[in-house]
C-alpha positions as CSV (number, residue, x, y, z in Angstrom):
1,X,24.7,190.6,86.7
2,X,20.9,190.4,86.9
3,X,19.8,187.1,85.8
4,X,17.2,188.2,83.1
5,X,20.2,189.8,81.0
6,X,22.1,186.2,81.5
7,X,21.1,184.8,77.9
8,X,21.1,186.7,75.3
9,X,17.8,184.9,74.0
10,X,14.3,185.7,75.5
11,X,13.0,181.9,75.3
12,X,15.8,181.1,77.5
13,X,15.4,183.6,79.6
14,X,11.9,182.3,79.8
15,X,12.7,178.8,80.0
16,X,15.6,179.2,82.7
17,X,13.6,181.1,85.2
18,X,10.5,179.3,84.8
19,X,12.3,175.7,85.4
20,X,14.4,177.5,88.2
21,X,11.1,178.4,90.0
22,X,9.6,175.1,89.0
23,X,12.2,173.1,90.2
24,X,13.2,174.7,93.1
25,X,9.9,174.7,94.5
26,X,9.6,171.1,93.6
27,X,12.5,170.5,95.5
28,X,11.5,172.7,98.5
29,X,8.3,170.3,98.7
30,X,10.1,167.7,98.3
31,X,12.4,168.4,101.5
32,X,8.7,169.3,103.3
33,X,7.3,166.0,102.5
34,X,10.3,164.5,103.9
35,X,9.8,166.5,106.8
36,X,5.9,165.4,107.4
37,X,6.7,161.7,106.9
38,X,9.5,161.5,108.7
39,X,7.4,163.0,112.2
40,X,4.7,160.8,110.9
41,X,6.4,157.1,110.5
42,X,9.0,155.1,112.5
43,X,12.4,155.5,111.1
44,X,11.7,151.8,109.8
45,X,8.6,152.4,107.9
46,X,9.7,155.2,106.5
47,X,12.7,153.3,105.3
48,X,10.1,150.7,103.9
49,X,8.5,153.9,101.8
50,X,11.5,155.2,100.4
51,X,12.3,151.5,99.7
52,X,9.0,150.9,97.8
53,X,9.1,154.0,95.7
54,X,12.9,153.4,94.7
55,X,12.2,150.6,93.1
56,X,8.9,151.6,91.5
57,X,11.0,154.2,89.9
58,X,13.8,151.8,88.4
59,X,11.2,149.9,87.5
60,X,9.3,152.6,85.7
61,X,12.6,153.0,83.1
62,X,12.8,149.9,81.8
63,X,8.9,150.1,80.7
64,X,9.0,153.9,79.8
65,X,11.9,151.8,76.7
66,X,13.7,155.3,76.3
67,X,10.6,156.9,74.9
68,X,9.9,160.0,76.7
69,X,13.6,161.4,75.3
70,X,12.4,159.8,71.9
71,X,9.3,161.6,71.7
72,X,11.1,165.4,73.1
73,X,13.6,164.7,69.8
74,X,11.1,163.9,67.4
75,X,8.1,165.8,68.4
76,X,10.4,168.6,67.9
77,X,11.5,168.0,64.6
78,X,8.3,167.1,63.4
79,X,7.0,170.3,64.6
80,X,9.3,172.1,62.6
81,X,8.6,170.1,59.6
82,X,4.6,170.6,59.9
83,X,4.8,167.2,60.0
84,X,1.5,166.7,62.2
85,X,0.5,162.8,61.1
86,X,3.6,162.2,62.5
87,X,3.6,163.5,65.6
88,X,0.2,161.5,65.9
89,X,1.9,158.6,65.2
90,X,4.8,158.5,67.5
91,X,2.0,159.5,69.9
92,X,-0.1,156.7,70.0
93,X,2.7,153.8,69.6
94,X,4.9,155.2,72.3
95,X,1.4,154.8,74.1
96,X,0.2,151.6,72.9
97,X,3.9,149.8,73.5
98,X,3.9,151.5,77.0
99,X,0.6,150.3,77.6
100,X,2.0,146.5,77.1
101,X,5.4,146.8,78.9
102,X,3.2,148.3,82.0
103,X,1.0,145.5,82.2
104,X,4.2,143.0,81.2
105,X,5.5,144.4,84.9
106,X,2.0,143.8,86.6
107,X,2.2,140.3,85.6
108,X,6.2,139.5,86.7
109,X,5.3,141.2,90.0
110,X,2.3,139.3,90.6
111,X,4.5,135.9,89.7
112,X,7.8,137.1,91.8
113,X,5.1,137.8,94.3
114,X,3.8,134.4,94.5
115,X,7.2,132.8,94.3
116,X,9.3,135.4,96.8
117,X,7.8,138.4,98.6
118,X,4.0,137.3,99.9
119,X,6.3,136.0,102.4
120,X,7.9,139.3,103.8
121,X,6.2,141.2,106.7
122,X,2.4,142.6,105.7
123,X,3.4,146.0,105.7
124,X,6.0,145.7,103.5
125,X,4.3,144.0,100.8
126,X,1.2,146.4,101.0
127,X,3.5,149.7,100.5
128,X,4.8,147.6,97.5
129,X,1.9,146.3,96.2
130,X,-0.2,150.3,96.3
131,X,3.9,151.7,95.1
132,X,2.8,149.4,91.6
133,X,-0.1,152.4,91.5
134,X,2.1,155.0,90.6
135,X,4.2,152.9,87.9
136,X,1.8,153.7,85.3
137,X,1.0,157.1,86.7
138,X,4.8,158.0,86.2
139,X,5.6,155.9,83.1
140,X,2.6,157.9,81.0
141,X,3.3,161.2,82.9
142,X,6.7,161.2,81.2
143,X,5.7,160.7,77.8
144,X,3.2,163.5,78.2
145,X,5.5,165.4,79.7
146,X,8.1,164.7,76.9
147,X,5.4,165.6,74.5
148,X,5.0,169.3,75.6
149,X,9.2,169.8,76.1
150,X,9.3,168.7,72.3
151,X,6.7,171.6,71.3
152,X,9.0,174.0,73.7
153,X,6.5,173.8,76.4
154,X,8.9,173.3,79.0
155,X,7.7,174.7,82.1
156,X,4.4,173.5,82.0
157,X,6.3,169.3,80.6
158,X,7.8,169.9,84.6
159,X,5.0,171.6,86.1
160,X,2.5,168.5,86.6
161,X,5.5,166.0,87.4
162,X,7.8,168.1,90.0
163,X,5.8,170.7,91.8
164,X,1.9,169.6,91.3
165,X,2.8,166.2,92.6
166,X,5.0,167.4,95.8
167,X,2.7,170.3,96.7
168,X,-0.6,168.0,96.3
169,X,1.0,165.3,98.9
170,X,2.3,168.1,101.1
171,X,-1.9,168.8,100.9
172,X,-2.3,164.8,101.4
173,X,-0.2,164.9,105.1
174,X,-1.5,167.8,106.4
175,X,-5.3,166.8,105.8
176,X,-3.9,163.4,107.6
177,X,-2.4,165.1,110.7
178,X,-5.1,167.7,110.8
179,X,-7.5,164.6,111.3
180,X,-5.1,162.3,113.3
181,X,-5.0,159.4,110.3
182,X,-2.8,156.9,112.2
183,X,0.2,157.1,109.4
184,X,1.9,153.7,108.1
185,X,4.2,153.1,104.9
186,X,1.0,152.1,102.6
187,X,-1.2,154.8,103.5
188,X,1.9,157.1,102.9
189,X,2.2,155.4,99.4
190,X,-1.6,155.7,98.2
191,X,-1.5,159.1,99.0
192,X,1.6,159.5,96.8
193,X,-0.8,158.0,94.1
194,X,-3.3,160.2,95.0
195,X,-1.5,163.0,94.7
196,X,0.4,161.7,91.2
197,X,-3.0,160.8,89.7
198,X,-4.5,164.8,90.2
199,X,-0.8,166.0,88.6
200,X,-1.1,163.5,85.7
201,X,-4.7,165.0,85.0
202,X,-3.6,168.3,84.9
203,X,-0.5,167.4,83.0
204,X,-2.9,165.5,80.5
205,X,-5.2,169.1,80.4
206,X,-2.5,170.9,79.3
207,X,-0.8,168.5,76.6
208,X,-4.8,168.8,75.3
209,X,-4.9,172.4,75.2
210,X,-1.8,172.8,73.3
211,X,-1.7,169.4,71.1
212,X,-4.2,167.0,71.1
213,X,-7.1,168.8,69.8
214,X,-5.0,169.7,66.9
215,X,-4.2,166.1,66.1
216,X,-8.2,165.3,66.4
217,X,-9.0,165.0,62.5
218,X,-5.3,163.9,61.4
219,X,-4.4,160.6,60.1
220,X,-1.6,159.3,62.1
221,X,1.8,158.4,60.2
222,X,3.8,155.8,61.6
223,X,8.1,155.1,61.5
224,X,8.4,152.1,64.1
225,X,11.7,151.1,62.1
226,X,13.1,154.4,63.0
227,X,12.0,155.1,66.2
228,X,12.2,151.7,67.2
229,X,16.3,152.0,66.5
230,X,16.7,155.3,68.2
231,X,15.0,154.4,71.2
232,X,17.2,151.8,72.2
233,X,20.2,153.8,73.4
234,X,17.9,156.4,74.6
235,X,16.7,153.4,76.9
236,X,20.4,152.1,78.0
237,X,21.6,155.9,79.0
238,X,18.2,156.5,80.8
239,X,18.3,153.1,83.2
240,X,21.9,153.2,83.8
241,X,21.5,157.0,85.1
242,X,18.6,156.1,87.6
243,X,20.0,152.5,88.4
244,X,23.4,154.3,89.3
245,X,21.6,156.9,91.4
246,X,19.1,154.5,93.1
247,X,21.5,151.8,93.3
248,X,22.9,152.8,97.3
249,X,19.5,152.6,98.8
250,X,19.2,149.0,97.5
251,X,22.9,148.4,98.8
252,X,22.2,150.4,101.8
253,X,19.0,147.8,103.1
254,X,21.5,144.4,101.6
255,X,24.1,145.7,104.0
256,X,22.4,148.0,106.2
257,X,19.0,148.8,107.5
258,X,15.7,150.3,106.4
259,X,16.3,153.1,109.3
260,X,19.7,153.4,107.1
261,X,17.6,153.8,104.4
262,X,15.7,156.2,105.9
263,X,18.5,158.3,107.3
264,X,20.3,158.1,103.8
265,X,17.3,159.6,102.1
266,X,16.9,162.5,104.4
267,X,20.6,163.6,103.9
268,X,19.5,163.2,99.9
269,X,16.8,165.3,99.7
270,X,18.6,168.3,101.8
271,X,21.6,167.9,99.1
272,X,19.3,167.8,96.0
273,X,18.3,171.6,97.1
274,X,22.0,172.6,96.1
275,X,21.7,170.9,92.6
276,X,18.0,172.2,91.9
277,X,19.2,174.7,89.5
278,X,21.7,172.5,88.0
279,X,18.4,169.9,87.3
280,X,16.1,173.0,86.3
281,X,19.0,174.8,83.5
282,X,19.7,171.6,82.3
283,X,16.0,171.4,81.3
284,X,16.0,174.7,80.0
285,X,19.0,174.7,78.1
286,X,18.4,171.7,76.2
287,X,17.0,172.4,72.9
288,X,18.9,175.6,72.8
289,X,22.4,173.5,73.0
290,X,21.2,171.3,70.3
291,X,20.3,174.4,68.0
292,X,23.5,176.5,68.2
293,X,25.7,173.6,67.9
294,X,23.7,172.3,64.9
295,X,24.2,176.3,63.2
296,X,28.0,175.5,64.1
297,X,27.8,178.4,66.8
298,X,30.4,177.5,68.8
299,X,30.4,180.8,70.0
300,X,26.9,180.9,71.1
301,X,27.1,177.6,72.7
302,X,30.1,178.8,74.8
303,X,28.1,181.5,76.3
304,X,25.3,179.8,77.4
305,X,26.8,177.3,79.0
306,X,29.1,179.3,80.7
307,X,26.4,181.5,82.1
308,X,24.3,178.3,82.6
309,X,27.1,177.3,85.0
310,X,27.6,180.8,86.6
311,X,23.8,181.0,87.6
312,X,24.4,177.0,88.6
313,X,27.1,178.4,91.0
314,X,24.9,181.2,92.2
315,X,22.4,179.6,93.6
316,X,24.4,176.0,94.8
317,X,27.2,177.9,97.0
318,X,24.7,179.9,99.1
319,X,22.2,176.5,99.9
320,X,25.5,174.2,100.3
321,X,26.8,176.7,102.7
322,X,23.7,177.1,104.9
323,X,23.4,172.7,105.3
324,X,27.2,172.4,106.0
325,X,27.4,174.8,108.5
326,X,23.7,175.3,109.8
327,X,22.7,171.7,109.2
328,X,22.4,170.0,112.3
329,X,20.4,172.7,114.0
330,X,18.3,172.8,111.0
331,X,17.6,168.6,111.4
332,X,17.2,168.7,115.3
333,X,14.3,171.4,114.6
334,X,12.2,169.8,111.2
335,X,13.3,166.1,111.6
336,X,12.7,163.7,115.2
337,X,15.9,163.3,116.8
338,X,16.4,160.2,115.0
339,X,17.5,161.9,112.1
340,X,19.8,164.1,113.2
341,X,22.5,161.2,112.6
342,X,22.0,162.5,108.7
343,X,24.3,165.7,109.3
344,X,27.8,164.2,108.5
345,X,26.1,162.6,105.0
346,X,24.6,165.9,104.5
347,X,27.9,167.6,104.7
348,X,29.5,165.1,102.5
349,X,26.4,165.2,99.5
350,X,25.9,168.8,99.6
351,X,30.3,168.8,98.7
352,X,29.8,166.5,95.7
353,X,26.5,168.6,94.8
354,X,28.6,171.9,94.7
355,X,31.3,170.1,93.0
356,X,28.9,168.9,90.5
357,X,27.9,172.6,90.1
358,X,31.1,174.1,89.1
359,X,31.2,171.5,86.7
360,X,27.7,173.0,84.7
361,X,25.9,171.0,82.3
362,X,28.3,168.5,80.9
363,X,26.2,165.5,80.4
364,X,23.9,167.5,78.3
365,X,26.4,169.0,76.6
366,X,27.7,165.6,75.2
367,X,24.0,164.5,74.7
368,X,22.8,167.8,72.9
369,X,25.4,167.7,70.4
370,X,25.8,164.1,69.3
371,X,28.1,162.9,71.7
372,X,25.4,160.8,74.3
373,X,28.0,157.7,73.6
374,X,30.6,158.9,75.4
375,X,28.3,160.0,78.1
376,X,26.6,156.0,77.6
377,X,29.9,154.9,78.5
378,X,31.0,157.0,81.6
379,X,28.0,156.3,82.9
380,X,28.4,152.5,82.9
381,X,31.9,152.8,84.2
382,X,30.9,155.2,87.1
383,X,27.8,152.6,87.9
384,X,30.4,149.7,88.1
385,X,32.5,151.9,90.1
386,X,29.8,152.8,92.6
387,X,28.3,149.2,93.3
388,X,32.0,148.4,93.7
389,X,32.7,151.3,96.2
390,X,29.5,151.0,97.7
391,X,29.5,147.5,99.5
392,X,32.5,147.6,101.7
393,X,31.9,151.3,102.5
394,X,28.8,150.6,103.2
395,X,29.4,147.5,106.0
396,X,32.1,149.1,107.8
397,X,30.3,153.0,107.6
398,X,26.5,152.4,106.4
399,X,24.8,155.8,105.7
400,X,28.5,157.7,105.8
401,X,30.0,155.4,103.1
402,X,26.8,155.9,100.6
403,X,27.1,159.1,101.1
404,X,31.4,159.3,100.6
405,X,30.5,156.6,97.5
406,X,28.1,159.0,95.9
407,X,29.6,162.1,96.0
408,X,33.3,160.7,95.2
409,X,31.7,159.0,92.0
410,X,29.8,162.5,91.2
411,X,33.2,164.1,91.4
412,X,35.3,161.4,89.2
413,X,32.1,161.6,86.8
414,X,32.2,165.1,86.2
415,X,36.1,165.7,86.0
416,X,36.1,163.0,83.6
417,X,33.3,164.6,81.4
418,X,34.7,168.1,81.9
419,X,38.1,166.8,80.2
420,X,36.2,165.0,77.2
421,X,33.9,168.1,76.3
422,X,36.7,169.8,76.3
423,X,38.6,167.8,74.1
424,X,36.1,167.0,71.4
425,X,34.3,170.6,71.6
426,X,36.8,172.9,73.3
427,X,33.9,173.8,75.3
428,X,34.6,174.7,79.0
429,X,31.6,173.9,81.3
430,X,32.9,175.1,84.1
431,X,32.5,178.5,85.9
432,X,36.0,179.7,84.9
């Protein structure tokens, strides 16, 4: 089956290659920046970096209030509707009330900073301190980002975000080894920034080109009510998902080590390479779910996601494969030998990442067609269930038990979900 005759549909033919290139590049980068730092910093300050950005990205969710999904829902509609004053509107209050809750954060750091962390070692608070940077850089990247996926742009919404930033710090390193900068956690982080400020002005060039010089001479129209009540959920579903996801490296350095931390993250960014294409249809698929289940094409809806999943599978097996059996030999050669200690939580991610493949795109399923409730809920439980899982796991096998926590709640997640789409769509996301 060649994969351009997959969908039926030429926009999601379009859509599903570009975000599989997109994203799997991204990822590819991702696993190459890894590489670079990890030669380039102790096991413990690279622990403090992955640390630092961690928690500049949970932070980033609760300021980012659910908006960037907000503004992909309703730019869309409005787009459909001509209704042009209105996507002005949402524009510039998503941006003004992001604008506050970014500067809210400054100011609670700056006071937990007086009170609590001035007092842990130098490095650590300068990595956290140039990490607060990006927040802003990451927060206003999304709504622009959620802006172009609304108006069906969707490779270039990932583009600036995913593979600008990762290839333009890959650039960052090597200019850094190829003049022998002496490499710590903070100069790792501002070149992060670096690299996130060029993406976000690219991103920002494109959202002009293909919206905001048609919203120059128009009035802006404003429905905080509305959006204010829609955004809240939006909001809940969005920091539960990254709090559950980010919550084992916080665990990890409570109960472990930053070189746990470290170790953990390098096992994480070899298993996200066998869920790229899950990340990358899920993008793609998306509006198109939303659409046929809206037109009550159930039928329609069936056969993308099946062939959604199939393509998943495709691609996962192959990658998962290579790490389990190949991927200690593949660590001793890209990683210092410190790292090499990631293999067995490689083996054990990359299994819930395939298992998470055969399972397709169930969460957006339930999102795309009115069900993001039940998702809401799941997700809570499977958060409790991982913090719960985590800590004595954790003591008595540090980087092994994050890694058996993670991909054990992955699994539970995903055979729970499979069982409620299929009860209240009888749709089957899964390869069979």
């Amino acid at each position: 089956m060649k994969i351009l005759k997959v969908f039926n549909s030429k926009q999601i033919r379009t859509a599903a290659i570009g975000s599989l290139i997109v994203k799997f590049l991204s990822a590819l980068f991702a696993l190459i920046n890894g590489v670079l730092l990890a030669n380039l910093l102790t096991v413990k300050d690279f622990g403090i970096y992955i640390l630092a950005l961690t928690t500049i990205t949970i932070i980033s969710i609760p300021v980012s209030l659910g908006l960037p999904n907000l503004i992909t829902r309703y730019i869309s509609k409005y787009e459909i509707n001509k209704n042009i004053a209105a996507i002005k509107g949402i524009l510039i209050r998503s941006n003004q009330l992001v604008l506050l809750t970014s500067l809210l954060a400054f100011i609670i750091a700056f006071l937990l900073y007086i009170i609590w962390w001035k007092n842990y070692p130098e490095n650590v608070v300068s990595t956290f301190w140039y990490a607060f940077l990006l927040m802003p850089l990451l927060v206003f990247g999304s709504l622009r980002a959620a802006a172009l996926r609304g108006l069906k742009f969707i490779i270039l919404g990932q583009l600036p975000e995913t593979f600008l930033r990762n290839i333009f710090l890959t650039f960052s390193l090597l200019v850094a080894i190829f003049y022998d900068i002496n490499m710590s956690p903070h100069i790792a982080m501002i070149l992060h920034s670096i690299a996130a400020a060029l993406a976000f002005i690219i991103g920002y060039l494109f959202l002009k080109k293909k919206l905001l010089t048609r919203l120059k001479n128009i009035t802006p129209v404003f429905k905080n009510k509305l959006w204010f009540k829609e955004t809240i959920p939006f909001s809940i579903t969005s920091g539960v998902q990254v709090i559950k996801t980010k919550l084992l490296t916080f665990i990890l350095v409570i109960f472990g080590s930053l070189e746990a931390v470290a170790i953990f993250d390098i096992a994480m960014r070899g298993a996200t390479l066998v869920s790229f294409t899950l990340d990358a249809l899920n993008t793609a698929i998306s509006p198109y779910l939303s659409s046929a289940f809206e037109q009550n094409k159930k039928e329609t809806l069936q056969r993308i996601v099946t062939k959604s999943t199939r393509i998943i599978f495709v691609f996962s097996l192959p990658v998962a494969l290579i790490f389990i059996f190949f991927g200690k030999s593949i660590l001793e050669l890209l990683f210092a030998k410190a790292y090499v200690v990631s293999y067995i939580p490689l083996v054990i991610l990359c299994i819930g990442q395939l298992v998470n493949s055969l399972t397709g795109s169930v969460g957006t399923v339930l999102n795309m067609t009115g069900n993001q409730k039940y998702f809401s809920k799941i997700q809570i439980q499977m958060m409790i269930l991982s913090a719960l899982l985590s800590v004595p796991l954790i003591i008595y096998y540090s980087v092994i038990g994050a890694a058996l926590t993670f991909s054990f709640v992955i699994i539970s997640q995903n055979i729970i979900l499979v069982i409620l789409v299929r009860k209240k769509l009888k749709i089957n996301t899964t390869i069979y």
